[in-house]
C-alpha positions in Angstrom: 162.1 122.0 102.8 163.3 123.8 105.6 166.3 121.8 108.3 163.6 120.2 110.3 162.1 118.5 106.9 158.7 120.6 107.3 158.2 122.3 103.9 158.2 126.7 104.3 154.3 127.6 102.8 154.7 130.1 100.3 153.0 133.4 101.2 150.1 134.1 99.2 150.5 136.2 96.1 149.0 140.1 97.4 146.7 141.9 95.4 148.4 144.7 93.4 147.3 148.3 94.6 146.1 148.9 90.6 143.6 145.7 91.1 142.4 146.7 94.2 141.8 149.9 92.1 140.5 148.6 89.3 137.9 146.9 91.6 136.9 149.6 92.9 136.0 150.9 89.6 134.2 148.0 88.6 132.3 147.8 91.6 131.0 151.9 91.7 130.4 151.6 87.9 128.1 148.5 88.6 126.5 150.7 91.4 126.1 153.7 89.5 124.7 151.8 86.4 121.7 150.8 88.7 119.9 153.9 88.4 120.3 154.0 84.6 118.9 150.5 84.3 115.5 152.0 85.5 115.4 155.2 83.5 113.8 156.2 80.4 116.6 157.1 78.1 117.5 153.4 78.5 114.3 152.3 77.5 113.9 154.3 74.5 117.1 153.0 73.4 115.0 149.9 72.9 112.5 147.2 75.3 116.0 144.9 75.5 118.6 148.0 77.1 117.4 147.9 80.6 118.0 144.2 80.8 121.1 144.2 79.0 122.4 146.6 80.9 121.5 144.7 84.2 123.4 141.3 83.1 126.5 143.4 82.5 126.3 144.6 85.6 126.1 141.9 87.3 128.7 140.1 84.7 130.9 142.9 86.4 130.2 142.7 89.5 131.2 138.9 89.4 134.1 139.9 87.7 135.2 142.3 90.4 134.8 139.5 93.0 137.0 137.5 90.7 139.5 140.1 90.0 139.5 140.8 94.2 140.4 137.1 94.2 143.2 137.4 91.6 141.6 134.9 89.3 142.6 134.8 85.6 139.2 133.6 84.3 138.0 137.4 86.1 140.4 139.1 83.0 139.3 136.9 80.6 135.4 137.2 81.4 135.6 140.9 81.4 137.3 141.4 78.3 135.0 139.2 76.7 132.0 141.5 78.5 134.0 144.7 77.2 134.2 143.6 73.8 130.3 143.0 73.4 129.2 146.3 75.2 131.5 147.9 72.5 129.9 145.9 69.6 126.8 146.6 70.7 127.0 150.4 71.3 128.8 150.5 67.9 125.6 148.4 66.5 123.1 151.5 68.1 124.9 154.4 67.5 126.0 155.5 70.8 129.4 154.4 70.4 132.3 157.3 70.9 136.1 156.7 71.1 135.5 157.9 75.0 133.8 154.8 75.8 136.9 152.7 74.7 139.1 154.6 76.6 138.5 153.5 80.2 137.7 149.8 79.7 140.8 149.7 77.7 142.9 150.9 80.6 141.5 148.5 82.8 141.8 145.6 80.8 145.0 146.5 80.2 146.2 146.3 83.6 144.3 143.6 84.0 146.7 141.7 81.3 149.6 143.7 83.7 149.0 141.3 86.3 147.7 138.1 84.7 150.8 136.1 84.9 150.5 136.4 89.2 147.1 135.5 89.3 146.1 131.7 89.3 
């Protein structure tokens, strides 16, 4: 409460520079896995790839709007997504430490910044 008994509004919280980032990422990795969904290495990986890889795509996508947003369900929901696109290149082979490496950083930061995000 300020003198005049009208309360102060807190400014709202500002998007970190790394989530903007990390959005960013998100966002071109969703673009760039477009072309992929379509091709024919990822159907001879087997008749459910294409598809699989469309819904995490979109999963991220939503995710990046989330993160842009600062929510914490954003974190949660893409770890979750992270963790099954591990398991399931793990359960066809194509699993290297490489593709740990980057989703790890992000989530991460991600984790970083959880405690500002509502």
């Amino acid at each position: 409460m300020t003198d005049r008994g009208v309360q102060a509004v807190e400014p709202a919280a500002k998007r970190p520079v790394a989530i903007t980032v990390i959005c960013v990422i998100i966002v071109f990795g969703a673009i760039m896995t477009a072309p992929i969904i379509f091709s024919e290495i990822a159907r001879s990986i087997g008749p459910w790839y294409p598809p699989m890889l469309a819904i995490s795509a979109v999963i991220g996508l939503v995710c990046a709007i989330g993160l842009w947003m600062m929510r914490k369900w954003s974190v949660y929901v893409y770890t979750a997504l992270a963790a099954v696109v591990q398991v399931t290149l793990i359960a066809t082979g194509l699993w290297n430490p490489i593709s740990l490496i980057l989703p790890g950083i992000v989530i991460v930061v991600m984790f970083v910044y959880l405690s500002k995000m509502q």
